[in-house]
mmCIF file of the C-alpha atoms, coordinates in Angstrom:
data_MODEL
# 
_entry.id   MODEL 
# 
loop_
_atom_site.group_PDB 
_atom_site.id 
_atom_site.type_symbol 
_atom_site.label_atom_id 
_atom_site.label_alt_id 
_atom_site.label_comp_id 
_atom_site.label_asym_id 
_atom_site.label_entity_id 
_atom_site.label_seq_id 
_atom_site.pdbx_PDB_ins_code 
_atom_site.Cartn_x 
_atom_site.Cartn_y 
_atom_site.Cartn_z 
_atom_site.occupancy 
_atom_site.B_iso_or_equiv 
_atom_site.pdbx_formal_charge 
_atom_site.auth_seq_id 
_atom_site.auth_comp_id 
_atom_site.auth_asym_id 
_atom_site.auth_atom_id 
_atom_site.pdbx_PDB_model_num 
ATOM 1   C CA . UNK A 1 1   ? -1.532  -37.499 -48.500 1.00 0.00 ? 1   UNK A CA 1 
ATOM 2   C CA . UNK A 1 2   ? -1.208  -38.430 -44.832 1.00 0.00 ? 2   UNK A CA 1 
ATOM 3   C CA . UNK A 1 3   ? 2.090   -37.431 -44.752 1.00 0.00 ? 3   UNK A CA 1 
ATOM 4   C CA . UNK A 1 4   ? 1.637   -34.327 -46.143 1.00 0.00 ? 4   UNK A CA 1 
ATOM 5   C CA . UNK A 1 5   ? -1.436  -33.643 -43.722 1.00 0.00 ? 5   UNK A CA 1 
ATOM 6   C CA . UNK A 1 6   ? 0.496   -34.701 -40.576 1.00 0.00 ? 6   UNK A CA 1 
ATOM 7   C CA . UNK A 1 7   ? 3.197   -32.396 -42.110 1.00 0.00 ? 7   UNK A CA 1 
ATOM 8   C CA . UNK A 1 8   ? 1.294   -29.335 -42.359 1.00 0.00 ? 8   UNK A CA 1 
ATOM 9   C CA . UNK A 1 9   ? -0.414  -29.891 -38.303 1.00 0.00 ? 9   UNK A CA 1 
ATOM 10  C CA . UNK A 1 10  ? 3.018   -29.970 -37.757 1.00 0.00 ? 10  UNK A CA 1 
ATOM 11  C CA . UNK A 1 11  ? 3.708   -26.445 -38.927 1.00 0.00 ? 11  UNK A CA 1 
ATOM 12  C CA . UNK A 1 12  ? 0.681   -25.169 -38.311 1.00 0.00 ? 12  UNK A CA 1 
ATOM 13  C CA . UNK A 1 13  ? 1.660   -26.138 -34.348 1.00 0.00 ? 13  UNK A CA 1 
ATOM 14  C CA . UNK A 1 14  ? 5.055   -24.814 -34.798 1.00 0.00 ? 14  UNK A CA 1 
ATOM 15  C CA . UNK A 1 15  ? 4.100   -21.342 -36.286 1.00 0.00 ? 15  UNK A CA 1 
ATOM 16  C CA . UNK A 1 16  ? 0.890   -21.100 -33.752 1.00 0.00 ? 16  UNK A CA 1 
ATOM 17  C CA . UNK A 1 17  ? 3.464   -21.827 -30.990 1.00 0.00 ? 17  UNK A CA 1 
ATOM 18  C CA . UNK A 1 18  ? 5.774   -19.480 -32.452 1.00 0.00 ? 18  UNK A CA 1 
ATOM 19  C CA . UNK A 1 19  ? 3.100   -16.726 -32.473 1.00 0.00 ? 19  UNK A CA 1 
ATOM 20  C CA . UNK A 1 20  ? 2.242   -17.060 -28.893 1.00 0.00 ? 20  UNK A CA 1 
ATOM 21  C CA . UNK A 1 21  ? 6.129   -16.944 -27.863 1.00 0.00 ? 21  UNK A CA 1 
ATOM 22  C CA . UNK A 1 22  ? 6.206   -13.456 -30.037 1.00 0.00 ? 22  UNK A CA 1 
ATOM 23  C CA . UNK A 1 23  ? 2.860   -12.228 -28.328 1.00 0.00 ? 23  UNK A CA 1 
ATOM 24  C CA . UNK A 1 24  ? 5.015   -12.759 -25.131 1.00 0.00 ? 24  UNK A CA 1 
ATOM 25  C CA . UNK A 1 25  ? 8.037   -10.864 -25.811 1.00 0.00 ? 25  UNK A CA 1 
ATOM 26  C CA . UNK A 1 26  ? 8.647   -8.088  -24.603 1.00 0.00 ? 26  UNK A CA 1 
ATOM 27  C CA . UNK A 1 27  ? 8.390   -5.121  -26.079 1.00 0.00 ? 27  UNK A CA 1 
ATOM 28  C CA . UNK A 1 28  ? 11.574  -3.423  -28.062 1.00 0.00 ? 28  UNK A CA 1 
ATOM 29  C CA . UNK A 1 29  ? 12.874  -0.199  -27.612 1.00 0.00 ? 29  UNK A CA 1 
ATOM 30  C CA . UNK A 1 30  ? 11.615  1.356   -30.053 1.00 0.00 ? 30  UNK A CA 1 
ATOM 31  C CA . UNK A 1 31  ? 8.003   0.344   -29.378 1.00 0.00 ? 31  UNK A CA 1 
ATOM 32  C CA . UNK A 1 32  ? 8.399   2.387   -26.486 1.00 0.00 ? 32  UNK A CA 1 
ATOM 33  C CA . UNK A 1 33  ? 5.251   5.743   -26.514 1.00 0.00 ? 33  UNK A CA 1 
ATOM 34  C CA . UNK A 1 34  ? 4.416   8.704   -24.877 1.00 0.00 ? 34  UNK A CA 1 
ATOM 35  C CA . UNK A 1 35  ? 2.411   6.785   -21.916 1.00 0.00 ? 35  UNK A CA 1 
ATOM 36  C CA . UNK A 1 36  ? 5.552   4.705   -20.772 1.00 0.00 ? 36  UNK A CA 1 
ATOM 37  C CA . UNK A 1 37  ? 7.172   7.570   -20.606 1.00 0.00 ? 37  UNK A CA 1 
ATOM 38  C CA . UNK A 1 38  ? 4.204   9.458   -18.946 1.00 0.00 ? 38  UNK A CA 1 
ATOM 39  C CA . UNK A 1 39  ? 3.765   6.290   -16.276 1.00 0.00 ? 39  UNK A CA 1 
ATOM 40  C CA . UNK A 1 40  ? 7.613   5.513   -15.603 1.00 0.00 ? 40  UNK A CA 1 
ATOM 41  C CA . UNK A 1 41  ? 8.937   8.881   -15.912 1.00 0.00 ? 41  UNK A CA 1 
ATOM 42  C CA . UNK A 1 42  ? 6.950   12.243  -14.939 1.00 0.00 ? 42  UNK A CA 1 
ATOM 43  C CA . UNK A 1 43  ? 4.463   10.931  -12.493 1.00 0.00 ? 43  UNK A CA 1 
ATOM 44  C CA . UNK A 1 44  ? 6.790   9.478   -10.436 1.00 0.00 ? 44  UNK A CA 1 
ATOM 45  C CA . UNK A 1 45  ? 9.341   12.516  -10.796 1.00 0.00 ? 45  UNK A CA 1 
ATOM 46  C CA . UNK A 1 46  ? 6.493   14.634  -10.042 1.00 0.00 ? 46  UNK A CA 1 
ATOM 47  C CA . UNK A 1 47  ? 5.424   12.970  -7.330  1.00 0.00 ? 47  UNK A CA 1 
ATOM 48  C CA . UNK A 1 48  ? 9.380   12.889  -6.027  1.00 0.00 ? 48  UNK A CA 1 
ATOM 49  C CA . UNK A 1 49  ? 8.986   16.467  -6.285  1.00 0.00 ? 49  UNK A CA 1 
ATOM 50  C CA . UNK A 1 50  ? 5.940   16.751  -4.444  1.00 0.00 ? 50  UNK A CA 1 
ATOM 51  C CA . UNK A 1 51  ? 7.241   14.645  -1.507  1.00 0.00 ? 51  UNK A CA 1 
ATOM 52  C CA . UNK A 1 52  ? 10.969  16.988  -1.265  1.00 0.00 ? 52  UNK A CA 1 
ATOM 53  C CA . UNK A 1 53  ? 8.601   20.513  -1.389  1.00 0.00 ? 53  UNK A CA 1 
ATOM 54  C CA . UNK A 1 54  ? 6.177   19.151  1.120   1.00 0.00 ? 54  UNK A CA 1 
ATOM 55  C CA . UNK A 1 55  ? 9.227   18.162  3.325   1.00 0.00 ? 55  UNK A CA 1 
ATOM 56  C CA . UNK A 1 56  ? 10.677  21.881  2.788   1.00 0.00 ? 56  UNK A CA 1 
ATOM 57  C CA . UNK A 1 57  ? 7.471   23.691  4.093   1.00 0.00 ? 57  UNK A CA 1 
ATOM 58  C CA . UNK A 1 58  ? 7.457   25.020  7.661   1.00 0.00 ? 58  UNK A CA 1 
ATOM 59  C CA . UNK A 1 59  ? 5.450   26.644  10.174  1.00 0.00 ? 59  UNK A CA 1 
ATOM 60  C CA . UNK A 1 60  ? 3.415   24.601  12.734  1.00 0.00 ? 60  UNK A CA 1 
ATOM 61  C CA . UNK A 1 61  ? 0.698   23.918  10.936  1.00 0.00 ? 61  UNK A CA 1 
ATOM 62  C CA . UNK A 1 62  ? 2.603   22.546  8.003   1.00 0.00 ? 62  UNK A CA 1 
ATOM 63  C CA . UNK A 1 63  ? 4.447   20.627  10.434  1.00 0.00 ? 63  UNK A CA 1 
ATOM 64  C CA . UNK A 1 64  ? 1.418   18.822  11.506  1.00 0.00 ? 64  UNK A CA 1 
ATOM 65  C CA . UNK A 1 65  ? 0.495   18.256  7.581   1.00 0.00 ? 65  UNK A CA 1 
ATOM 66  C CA . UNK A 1 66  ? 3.525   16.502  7.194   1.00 0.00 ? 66  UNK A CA 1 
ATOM 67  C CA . UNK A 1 67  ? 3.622   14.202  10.055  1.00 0.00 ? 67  UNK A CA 1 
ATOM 68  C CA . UNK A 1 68  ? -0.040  13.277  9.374   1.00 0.00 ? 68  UNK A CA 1 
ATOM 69  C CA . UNK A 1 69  ? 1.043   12.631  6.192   1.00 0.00 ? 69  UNK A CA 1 
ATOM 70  C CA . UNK A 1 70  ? 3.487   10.419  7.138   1.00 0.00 ? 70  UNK A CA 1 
ATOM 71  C CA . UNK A 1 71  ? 1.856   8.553   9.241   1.00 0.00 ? 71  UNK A CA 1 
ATOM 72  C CA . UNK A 1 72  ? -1.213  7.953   7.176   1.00 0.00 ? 72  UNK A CA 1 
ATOM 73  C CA . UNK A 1 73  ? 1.654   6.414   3.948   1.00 0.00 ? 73  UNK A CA 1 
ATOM 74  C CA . UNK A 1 74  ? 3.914   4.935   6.280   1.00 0.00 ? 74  UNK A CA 1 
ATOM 75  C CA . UNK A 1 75  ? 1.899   3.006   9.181   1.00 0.00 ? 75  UNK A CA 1 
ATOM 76  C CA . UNK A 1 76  ? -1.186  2.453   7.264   1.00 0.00 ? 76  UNK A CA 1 
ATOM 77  C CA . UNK A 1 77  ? -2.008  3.043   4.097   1.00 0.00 ? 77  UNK A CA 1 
ATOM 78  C CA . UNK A 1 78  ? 1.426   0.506   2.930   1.00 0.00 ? 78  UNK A CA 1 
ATOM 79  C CA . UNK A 1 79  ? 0.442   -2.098  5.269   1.00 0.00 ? 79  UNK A CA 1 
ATOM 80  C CA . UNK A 1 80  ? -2.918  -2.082  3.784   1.00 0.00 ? 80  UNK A CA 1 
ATOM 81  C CA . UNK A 1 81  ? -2.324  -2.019  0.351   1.00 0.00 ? 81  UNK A CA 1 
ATOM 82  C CA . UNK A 1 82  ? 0.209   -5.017  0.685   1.00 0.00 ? 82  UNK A CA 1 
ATOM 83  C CA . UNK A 1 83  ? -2.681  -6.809  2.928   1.00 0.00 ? 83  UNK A CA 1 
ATOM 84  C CA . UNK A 1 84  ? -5.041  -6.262  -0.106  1.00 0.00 ? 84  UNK A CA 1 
ATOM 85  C CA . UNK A 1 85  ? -3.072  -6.913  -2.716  1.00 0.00 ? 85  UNK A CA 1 
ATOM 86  C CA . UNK A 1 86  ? -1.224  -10.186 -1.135  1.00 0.00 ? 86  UNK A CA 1 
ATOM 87  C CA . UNK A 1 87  ? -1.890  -11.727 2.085   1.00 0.00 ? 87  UNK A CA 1 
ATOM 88  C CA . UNK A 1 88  ? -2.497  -11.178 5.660   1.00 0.00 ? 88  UNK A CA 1 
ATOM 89  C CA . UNK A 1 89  ? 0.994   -12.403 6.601   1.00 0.00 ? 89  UNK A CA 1 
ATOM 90  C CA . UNK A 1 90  ? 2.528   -9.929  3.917   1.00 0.00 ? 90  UNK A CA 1 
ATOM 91  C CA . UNK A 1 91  ? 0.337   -7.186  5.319   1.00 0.00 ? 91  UNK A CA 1 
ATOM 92  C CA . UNK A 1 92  ? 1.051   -7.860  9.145   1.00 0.00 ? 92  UNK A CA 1 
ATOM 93  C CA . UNK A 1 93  ? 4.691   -7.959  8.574   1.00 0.00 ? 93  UNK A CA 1 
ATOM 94  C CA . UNK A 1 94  ? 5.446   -4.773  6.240   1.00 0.00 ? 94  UNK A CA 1 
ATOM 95  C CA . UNK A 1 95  ? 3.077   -3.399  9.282   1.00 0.00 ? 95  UNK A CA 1 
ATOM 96  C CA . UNK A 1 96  ? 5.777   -4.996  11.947  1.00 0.00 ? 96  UNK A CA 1 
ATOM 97  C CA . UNK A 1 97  ? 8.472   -3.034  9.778   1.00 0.00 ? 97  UNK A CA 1 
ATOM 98  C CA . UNK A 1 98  ? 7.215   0.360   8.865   1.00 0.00 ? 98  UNK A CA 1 
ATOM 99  C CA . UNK A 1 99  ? 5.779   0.779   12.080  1.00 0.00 ? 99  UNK A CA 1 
ATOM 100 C CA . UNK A 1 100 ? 8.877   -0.573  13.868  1.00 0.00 ? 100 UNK A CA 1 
ATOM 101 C CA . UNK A 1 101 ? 10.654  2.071   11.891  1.00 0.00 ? 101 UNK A CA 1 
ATOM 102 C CA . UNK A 1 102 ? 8.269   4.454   12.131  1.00 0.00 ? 102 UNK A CA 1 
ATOM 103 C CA . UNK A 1 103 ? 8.613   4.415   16.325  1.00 0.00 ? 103 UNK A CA 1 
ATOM 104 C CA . UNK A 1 104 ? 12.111  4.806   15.703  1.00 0.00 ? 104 UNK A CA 1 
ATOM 105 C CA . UNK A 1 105 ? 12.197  7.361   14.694  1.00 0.00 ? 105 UNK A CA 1 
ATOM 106 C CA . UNK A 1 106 ? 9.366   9.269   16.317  1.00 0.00 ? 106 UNK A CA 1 
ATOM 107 C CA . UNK A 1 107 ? 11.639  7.744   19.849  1.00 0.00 ? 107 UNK A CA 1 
ATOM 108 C CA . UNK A 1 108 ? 14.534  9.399   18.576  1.00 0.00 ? 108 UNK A CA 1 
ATOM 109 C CA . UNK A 1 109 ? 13.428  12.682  18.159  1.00 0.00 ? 109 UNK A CA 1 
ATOM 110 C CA . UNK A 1 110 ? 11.130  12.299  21.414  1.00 0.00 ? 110 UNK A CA 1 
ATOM 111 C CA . UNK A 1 111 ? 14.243  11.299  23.613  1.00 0.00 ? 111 UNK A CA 1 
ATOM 112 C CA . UNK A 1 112 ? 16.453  14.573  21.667  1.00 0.00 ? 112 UNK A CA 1 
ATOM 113 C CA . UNK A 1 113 ? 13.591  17.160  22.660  1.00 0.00 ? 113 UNK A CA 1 
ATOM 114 C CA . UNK A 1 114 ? 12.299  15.168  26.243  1.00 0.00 ? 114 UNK A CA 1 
ATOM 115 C CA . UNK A 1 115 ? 15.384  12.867  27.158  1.00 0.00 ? 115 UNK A CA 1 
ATOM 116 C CA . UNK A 1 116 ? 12.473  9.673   27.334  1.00 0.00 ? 116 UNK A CA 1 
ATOM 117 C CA . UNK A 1 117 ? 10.509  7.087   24.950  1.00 0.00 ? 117 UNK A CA 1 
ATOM 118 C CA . UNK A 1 118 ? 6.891   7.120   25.249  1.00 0.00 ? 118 UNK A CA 1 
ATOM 119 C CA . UNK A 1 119 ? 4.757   4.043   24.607  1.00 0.00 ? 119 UNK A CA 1 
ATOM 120 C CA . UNK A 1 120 ? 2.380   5.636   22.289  1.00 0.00 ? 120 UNK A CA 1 
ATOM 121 C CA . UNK A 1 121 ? 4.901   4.330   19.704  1.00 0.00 ? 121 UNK A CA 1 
ATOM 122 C CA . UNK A 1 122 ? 3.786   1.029   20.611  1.00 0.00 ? 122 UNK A CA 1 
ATOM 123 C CA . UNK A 1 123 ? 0.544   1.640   19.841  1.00 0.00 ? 123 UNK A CA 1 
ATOM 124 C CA . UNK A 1 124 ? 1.239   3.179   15.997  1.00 0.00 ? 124 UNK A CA 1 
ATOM 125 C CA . UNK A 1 125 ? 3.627   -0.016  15.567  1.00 0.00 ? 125 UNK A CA 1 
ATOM 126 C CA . UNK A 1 126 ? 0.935   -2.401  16.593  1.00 0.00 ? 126 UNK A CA 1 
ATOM 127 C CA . UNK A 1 127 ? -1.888  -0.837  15.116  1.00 0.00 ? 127 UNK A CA 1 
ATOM 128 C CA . UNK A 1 128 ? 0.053   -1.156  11.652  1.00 0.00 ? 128 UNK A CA 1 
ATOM 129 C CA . UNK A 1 129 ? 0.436   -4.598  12.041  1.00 0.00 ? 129 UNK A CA 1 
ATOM 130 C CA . UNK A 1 130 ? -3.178  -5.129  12.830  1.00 0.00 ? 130 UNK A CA 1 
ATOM 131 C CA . UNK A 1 131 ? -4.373  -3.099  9.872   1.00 0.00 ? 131 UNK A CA 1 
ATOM 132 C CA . UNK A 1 132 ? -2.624  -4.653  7.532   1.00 0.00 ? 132 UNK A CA 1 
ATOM 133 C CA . UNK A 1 133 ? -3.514  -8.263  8.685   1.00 0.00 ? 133 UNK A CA 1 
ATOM 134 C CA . UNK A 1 134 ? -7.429  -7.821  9.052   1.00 0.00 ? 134 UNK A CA 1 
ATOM 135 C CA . UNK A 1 135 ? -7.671  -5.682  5.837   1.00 0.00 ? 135 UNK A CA 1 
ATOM 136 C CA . UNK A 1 136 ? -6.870  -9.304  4.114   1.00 0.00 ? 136 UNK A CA 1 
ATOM 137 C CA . UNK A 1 137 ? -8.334  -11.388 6.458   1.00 0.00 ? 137 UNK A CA 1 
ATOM 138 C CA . UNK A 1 138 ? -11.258 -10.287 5.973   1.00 0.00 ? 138 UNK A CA 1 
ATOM 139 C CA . UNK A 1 139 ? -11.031 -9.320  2.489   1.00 0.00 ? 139 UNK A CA 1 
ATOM 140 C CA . UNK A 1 140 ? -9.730  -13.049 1.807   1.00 0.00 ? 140 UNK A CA 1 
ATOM 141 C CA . UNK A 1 141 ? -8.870  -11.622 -1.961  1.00 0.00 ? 141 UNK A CA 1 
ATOM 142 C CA . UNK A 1 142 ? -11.817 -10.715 -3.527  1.00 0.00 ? 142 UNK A CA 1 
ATOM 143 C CA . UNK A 1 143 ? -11.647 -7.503  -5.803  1.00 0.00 ? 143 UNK A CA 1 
ATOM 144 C CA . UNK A 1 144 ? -15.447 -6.688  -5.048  1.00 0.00 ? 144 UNK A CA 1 
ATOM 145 C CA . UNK A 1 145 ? -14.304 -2.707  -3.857  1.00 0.00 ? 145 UNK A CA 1 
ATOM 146 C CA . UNK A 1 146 ? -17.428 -3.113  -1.556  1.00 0.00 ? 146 UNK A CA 1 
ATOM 147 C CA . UNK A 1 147 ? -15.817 -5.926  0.136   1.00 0.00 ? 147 UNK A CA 1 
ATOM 148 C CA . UNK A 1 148 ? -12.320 -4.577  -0.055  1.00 0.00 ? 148 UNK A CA 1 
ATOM 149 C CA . UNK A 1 149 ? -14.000 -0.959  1.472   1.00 0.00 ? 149 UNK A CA 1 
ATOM 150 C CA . UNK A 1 150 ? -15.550 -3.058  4.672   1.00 0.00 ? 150 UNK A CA 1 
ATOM 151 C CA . UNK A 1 151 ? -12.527 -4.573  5.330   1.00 0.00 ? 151 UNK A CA 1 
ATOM 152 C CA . UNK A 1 152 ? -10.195 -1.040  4.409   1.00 0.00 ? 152 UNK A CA 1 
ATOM 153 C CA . UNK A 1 153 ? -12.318 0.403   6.973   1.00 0.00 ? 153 UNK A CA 1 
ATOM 154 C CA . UNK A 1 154 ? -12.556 -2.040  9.084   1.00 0.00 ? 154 UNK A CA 1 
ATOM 155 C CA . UNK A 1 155 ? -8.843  -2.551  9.580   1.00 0.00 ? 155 UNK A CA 1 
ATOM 156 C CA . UNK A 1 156 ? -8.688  1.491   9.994   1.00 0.00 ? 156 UNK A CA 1 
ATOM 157 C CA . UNK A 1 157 ? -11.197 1.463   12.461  1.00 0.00 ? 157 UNK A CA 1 
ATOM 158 C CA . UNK A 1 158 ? -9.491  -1.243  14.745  1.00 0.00 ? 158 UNK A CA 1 
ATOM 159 C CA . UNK A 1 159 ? -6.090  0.171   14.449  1.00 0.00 ? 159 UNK A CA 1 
ATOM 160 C CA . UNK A 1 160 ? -7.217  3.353   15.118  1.00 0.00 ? 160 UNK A CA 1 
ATOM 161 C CA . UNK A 1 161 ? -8.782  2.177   18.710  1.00 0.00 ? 161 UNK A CA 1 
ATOM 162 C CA . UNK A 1 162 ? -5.645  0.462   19.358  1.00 0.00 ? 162 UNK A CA 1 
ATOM 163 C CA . UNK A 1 163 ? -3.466  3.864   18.709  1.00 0.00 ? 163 UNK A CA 1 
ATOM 164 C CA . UNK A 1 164 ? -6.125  5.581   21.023  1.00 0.00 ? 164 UNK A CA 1 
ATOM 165 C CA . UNK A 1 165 ? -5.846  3.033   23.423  1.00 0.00 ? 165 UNK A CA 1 
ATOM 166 C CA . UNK A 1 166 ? -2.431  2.712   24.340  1.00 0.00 ? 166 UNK A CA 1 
ATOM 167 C CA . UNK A 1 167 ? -2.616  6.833   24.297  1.00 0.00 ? 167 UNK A CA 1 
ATOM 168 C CA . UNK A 1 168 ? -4.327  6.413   27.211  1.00 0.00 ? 168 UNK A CA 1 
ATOM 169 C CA . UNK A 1 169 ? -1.453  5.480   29.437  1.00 0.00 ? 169 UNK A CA 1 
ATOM 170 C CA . UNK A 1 170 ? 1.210   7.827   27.625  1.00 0.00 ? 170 UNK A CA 1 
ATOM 171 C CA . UNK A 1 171 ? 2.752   10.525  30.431  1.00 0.00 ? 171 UNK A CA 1 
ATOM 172 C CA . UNK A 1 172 ? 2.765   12.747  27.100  1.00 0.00 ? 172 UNK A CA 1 
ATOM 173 C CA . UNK A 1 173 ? -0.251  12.327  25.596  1.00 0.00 ? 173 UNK A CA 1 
ATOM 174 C CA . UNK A 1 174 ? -2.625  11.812  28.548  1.00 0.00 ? 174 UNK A CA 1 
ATOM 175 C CA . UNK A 1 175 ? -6.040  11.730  28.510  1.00 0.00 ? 175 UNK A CA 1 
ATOM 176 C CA . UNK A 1 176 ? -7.454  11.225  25.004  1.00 0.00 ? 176 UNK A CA 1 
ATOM 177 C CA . UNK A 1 177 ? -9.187  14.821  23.691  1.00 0.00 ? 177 UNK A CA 1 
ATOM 178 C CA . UNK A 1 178 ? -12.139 14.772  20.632  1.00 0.00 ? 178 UNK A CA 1 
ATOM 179 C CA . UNK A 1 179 ? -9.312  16.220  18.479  1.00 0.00 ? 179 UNK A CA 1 
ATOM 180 C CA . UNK A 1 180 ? -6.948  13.228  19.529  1.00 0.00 ? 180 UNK A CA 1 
ATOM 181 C CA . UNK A 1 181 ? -9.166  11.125  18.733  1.00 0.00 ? 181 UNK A CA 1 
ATOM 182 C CA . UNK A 1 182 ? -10.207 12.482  15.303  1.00 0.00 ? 182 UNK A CA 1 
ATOM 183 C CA . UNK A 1 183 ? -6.404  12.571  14.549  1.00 0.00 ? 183 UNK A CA 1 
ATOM 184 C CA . UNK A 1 184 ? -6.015  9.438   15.036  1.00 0.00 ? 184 UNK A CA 1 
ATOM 185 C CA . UNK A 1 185 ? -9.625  7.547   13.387  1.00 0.00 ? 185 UNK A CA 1 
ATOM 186 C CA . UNK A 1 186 ? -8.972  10.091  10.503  1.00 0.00 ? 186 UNK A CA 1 
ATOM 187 C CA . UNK A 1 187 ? -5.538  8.717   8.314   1.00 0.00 ? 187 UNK A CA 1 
ATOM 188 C CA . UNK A 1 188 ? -6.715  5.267   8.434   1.00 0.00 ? 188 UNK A CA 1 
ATOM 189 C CA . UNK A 1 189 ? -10.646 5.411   8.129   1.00 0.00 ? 189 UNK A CA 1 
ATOM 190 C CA . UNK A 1 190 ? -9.720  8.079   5.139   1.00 0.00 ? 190 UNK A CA 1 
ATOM 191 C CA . UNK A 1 191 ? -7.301  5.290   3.898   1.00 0.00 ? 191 UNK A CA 1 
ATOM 192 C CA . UNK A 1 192 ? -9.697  2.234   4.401   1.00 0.00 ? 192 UNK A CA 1 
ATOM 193 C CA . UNK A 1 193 ? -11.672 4.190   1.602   1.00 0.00 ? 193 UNK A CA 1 
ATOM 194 C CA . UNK A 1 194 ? -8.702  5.435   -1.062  1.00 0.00 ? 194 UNK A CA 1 
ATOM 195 C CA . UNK A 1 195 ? -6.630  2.525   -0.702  1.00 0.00 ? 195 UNK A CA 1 
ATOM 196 C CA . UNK A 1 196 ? -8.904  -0.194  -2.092  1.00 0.00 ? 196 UNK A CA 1 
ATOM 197 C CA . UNK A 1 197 ? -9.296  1.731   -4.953  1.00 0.00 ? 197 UNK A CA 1 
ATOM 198 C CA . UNK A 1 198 ? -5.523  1.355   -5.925  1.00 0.00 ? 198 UNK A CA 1 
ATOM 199 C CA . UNK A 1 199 ? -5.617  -2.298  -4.514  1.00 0.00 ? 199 UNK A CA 1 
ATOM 200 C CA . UNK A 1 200 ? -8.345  -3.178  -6.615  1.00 0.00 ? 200 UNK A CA 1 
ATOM 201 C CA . UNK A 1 201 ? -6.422  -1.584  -9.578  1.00 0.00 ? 201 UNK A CA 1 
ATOM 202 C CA . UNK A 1 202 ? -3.365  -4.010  -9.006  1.00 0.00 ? 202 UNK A CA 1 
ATOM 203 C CA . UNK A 1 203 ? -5.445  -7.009  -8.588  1.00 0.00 ? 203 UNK A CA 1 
ATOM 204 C CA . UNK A 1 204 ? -7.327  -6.084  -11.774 1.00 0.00 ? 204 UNK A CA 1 
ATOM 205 C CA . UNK A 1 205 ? -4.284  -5.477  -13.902 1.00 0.00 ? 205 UNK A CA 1 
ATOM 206 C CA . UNK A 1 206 ? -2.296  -8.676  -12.358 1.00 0.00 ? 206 UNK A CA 1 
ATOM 207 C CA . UNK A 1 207 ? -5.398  -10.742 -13.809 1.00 0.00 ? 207 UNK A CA 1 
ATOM 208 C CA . UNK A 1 208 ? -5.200  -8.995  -17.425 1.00 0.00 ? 208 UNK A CA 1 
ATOM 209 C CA . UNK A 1 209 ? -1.619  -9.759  -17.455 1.00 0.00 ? 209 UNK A CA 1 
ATOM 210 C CA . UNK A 1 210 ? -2.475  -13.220 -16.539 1.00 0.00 ? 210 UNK A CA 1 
ATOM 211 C CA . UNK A 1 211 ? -4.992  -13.715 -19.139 1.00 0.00 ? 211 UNK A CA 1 
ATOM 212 C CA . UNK A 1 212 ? -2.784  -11.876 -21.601 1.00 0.00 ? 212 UNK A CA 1 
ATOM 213 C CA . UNK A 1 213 ? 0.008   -14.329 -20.600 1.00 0.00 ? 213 UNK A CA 1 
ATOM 214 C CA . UNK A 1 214 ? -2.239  -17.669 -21.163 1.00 0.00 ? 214 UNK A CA 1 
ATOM 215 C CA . UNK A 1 215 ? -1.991  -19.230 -24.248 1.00 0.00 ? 215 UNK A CA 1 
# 
């Protein structure tokens, strides 16, 4: 009768372990719905779609859109979601590199239209860095979207007074003006408050994968 018990743990440990393998598979193709395709396919098509037509527009005004757009994906909102979401170190550094290339390419088409650089450039590469380092530092992973708003802000806030700072000894730029100054607190105080929100959603789905995942 031992025997017999010890023999039936034994599968019952076997097919319990073989359960929890098949909860972790993934899924088969044919398991496949109408919101993977919704997630992986159309949204992200339709935001392709959005991004080429907002690139086509013109005009000056639209002009302005788009370069205020970029800025506020490119140089801070990325470096802030990747602080969030990871570390300080990952945060400062995709900062270092989108803002690096971000200068670039504003220098480029500053020395085509002016034959110079101006150091302004500086300021949007360094302020990226900076934003994406404090809005983890401070942070310091919690997914309280209270805490992860201070420190969204905050971030925005500094880098912002970094950007207007080194304006103030651009040959282009000049003196800083109220709209200056609103163009540049606006992108990253505006993403300080939106980007938590998707930050938070990461952190909160990486820990129900996680619990999903334990056995």
């Amino acid at each position: 009768m031992k025997n017999v018990s010890v023999a039936e743990n034994a599968s019952t440990t076997v097919h319990s372990a073989y359960m929890s393998g098949k909860k972790k598979m993934p899924k088969s193709w044919n398991e496949l719905n109408i919101r993977d395709v919704l997630y992986g396919v159309v949204i992200p098509t339709f935001v392709a779609l959005l991004i080429i037509g907002v690139s086509m527009l013109s005009g000056p005004s639209f002009e302005g859109i788009k370069y205020l757009l970029l800025e506020a994906i490119v140089v801070v909102g990325v470096p802030m979601l990747i602080g969030l979401s990871w570390n300080q170190w990952a945060g400062g550094s995709s900062g270092f590199l989108l803002g690096g290339m971000y200068a670039l390419f504003y220098a480029d088409q500053l020395y085509a239209s002016q034959g110079t650089g101006d150091i302004s450039l500086l300021g949007n590469m360094v302020s990226a860095i900076l934003i994406g380092y404090i809005a983890r530092a401070l942070n310091n992973g919690s997914d309280s979207y209270r805490r992860m708003l201070i420190a969204g802000v905050t971030a925005g806030i500094m880098g912002s007074l970094i950007v207007v700072l080194v304006g103030q000894f651009s040959p282009i730029l000049g003196e800083s003006t109220i709209g200056g100054v609103l163009l540049a607190f606006l992108p990253r105080v505006l993403a300080g408050v939106i980007v938590p929100l998707i930050a938070r959603a990461f952190l909160k789905h990486k820990a129900i994968q996680k619990n999903q995942d334990a056995p």
